[in-house]
C-alpha positions in Angstrom: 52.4 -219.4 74.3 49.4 -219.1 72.0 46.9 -222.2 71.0 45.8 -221.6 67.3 43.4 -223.3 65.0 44.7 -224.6 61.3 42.1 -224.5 58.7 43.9 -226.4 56.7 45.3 -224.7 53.0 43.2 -221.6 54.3 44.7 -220.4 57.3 45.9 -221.0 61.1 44.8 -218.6 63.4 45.2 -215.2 62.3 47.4 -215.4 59.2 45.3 -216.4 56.0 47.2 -217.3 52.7 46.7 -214.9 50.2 47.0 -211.9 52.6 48.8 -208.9 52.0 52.0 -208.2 53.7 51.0 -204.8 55.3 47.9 -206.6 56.8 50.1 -209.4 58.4 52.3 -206.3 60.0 49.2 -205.1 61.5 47.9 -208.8 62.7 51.7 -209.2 63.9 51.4 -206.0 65.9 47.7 -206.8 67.1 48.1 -210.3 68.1 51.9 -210.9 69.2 52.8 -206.8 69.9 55.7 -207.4 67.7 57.3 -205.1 65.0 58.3 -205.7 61.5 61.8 -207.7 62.0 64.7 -205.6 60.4 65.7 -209.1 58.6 64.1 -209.2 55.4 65.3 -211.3 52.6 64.4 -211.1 48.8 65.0 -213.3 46.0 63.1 -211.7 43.2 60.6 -209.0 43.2 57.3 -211.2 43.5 59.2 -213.1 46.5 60.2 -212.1 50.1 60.4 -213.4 53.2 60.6 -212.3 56.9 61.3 -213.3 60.8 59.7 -212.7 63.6 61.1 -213.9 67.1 58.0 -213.2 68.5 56.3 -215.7 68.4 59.6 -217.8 66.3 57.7 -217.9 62.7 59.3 -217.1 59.4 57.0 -215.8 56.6 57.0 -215.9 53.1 55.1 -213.8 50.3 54.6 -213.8 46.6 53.5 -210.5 44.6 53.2 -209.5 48.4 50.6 -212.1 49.4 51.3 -214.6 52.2 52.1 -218.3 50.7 53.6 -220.2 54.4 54.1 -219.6 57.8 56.9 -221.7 59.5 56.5 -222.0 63.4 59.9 -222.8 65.1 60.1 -224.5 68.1 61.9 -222.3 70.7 63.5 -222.7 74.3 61.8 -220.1 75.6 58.4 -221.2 74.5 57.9 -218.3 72.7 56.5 -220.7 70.1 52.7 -221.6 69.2 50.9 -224.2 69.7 48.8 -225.5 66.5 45.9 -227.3 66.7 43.7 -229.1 63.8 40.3 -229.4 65.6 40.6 -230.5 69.5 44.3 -232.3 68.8 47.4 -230.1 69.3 49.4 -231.4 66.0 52.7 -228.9 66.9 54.8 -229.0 68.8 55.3 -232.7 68.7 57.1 -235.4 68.6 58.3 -236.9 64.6 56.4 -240.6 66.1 53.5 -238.8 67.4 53.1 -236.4 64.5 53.3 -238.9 62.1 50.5 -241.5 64.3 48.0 -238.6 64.2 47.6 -238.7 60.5 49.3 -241.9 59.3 53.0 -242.2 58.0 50.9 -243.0 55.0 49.5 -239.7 54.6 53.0 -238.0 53.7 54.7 -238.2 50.8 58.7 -238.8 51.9 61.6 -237.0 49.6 65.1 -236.9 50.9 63.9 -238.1 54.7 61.9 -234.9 55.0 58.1 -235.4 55.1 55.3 -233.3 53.1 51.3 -233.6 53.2 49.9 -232.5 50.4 46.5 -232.6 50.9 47.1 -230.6 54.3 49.9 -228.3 52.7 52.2 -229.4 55.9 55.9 -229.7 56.0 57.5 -231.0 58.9 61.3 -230.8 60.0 62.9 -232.3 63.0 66.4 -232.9 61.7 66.8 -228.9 61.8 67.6 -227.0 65.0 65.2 -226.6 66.6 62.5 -228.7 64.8 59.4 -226.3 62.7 56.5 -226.7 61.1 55.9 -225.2 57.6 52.2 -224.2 57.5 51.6 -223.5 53.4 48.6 -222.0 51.3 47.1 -225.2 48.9 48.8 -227.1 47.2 52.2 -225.8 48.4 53.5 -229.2 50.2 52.3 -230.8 46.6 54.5 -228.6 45.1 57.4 -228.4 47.3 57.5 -232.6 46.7 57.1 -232.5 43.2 60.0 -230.4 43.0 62.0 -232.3 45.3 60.7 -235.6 43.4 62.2 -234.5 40.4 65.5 -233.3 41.1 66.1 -236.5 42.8 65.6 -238.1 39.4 68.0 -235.5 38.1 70.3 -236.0 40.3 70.4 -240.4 39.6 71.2 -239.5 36.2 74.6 -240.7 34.7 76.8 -238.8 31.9 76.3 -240.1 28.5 72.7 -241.4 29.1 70.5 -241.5 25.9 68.0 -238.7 25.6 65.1 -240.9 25.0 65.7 -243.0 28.5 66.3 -239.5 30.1 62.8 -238.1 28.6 61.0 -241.4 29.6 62.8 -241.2 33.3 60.9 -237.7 33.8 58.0 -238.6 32.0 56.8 -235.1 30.8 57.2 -232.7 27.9 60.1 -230.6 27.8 60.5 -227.4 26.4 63.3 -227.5 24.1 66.1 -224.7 23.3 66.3 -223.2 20.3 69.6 -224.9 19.6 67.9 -228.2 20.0 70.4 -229.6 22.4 68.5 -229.0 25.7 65.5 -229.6 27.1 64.0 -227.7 30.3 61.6 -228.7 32.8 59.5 -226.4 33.9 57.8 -227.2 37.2 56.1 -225.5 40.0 53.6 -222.4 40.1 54.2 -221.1 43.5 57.7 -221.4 43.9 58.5 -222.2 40.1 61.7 -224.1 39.0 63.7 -225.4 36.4 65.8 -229.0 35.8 67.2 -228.5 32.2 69.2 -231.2 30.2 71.7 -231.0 27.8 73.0 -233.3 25.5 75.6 -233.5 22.9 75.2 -233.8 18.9 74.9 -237.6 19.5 71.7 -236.8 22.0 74.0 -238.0 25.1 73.5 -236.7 28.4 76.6 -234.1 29.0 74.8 -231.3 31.5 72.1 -231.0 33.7 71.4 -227.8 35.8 68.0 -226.3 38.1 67.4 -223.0 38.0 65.7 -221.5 41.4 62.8 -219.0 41.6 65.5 -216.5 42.7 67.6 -217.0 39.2 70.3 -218.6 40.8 71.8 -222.4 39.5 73.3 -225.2 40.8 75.0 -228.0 38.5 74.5 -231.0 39.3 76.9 -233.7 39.3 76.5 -236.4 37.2 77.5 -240.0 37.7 
């Protein structure tokens, strides 16, 4: 088990954000003695992401620079332990966690918990429970986006496109056809919520696109 030090949006331990990917082979090698993991999964070019099981972290890059580290909590302890000045912050408890910074210190989407001034991301409902350690303004990010398909997803079909503009309360980029109107949001992990409405400016689609090009329709009410 290894003790390291989060600087928070900067770094924890040995991995900085913003490193490149070869580097964090040779800090992998240096520090843990572990090889690049065969399982590598890319989305699009400027995105990939990688395991190691030792320690149990999952990385992720953009245009080949390290964005977030995720430390997984593991039976066999082959886990880290994080610590933010002399208090070990991970692994813990959700009620401890939350008592060392204040459950007012995370934003809360969907039951999951983000602080976005610390770029933290906790997870106990998964299994086994991680951490998700991101560069700044990641967290932010990560609950904006999560902030905003919630919205899309407590919209109804037929709604009027005015309430609908007011209820995301930013400036859409319109289609060329006039009937839809996209949301673009995020920088490191950008994504799309994009409207559609009929000649009568009713609600009739809505659909997010995913920094990977994939969609998903969302159901409407």
């Amino acid at each position: 088990m290894k003790k390291l030090i989060l600087n928070p949006n900067i770094s924890v331990g040995p991995f900085v954000f913003g490193t490149e990917q070869e580097e964090i082979w040779k800090i992998m090698k240096k520090e843990f003695g572990s090889e690049r993991d065969s399982i590598v999964e890319r989305s699009l070019p400027a995105y990939e992401s990688e395991y190691y099981d030792n320690p149990n972290v999952h990385l992720s890059y953009k245009d080949n620079k390290l964005i977030s580290i995720m430390f997984i909590d593991d039976i066999r302890q082959r886990y880290c332990e994080i610590y933010l000045g002399q208090e070990k912050i991970w692994p813990r408890t959700e009620k401890k966690f939350l008592s060392i910074f204040g459950r007012d210190s995370f934003t809360e989407v969907y039951g999951s918990y983000y602080h976005t001034t610390l770029s933290l991301i906790p997870e106990w409902d998964e299994n086994p429970p991680y951490l998700l350690i991101g560069k700044k303004g990641y967290a932010a990010e990560a609950a904006e986006n999560y902030q905003l398909f919630e919205i899309a997803e407590g919209m109804k079909k037929m709604m009027d496109r005015k309430y609908c503009r007011m209820l995301i309360d930013r400036t859409p980029q319109i289609s060329e056809d006039g009937r839809t109107d996209h949301y673009h949001h995020g920088i490191i992990r950008p994504e799309i919520i994009s409207l559609t409405f009929d000649s009568n400016d009713k609600l009739i689609k809505v659909t997010k696109k995913f920094p990977d090009g994939s969609l998903l329709n969302i159901s409407l009410k």
